[in-house]
C-alpha positions as CSV (number, residue, x, y, z in Angstrom):
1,X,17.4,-26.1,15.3
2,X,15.5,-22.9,14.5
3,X,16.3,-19.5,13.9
4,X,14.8,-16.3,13.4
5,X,15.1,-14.1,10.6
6,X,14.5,-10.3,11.0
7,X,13.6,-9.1,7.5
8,X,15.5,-5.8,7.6
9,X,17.0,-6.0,4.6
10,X,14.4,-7.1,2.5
11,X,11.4,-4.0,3.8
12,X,14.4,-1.4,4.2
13,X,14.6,-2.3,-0.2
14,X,10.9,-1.8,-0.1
15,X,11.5,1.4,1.3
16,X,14.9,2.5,-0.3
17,X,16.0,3.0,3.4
18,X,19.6,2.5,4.8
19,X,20.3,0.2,7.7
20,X,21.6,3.9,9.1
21,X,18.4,5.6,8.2
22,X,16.1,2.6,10.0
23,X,18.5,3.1,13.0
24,X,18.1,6.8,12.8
25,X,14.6,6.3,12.2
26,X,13.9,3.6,15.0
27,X,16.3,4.6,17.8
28,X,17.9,1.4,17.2
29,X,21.5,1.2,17.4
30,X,23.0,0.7,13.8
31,X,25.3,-2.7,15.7
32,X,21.8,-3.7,16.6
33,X,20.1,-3.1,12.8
34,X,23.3,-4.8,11.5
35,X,23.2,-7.6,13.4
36,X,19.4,-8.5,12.8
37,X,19.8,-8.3,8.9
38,X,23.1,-9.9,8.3
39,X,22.2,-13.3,9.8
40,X,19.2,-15.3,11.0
41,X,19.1,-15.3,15.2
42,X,18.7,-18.0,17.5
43,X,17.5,-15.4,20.1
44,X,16.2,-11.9,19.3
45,X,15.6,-8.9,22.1
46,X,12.0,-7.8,22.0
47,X,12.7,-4.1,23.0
48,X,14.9,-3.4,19.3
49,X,12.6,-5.6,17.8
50,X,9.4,-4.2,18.5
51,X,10.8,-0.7,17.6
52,X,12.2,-2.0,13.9
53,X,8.4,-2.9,13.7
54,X,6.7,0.0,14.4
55,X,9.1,2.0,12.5
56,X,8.1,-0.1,9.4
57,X,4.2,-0.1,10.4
58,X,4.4,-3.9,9.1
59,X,3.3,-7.2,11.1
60,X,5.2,-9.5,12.8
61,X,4.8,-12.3,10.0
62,X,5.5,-9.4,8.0
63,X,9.1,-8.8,10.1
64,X,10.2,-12.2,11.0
65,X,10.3,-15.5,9.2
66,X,11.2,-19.0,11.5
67,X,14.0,-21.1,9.8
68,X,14.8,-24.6,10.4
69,X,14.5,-28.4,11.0
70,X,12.8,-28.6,13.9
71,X,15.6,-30.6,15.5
72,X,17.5,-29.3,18.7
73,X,21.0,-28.7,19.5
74,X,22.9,-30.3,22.1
């Protein structure tokens, strides 16, 4: 099964950010920021999304990374 990884943690480092500051900074709710970098996603809404990458200025590749087998759940 695949998953998606939104790399929040890892470019809010780059940028010595806070979750709360890229939520502050990207009108994203902080739930919303949370959620995305605690735990790889099996769906992701493209409205937050799209915001947490323009407030970076980074590419999607940059933003998300696919994990997993390839296999599909039941």
């Amino acid at each position: 099964m695949y998953r998606v990884k939104v790399r929040v943690k890892e470019l809010c480092e780059e940028r010595n950010w806070s979750l709360n500051e890229l939520s502050r900074r990207s009108g994203v709710t902080y739930t919303t920021v949370r959620r995305y970098a605690m735990q790889p996603m099996a769906k992701i809404e493209i409205d937050p999304v799209s915001r947490i990458k323009e407030t970076f200025g980074c590419s999607w590749d940059e933003l998300l990374e696919l994990l997993g087998d390839g296999s599909f759940e039941e």
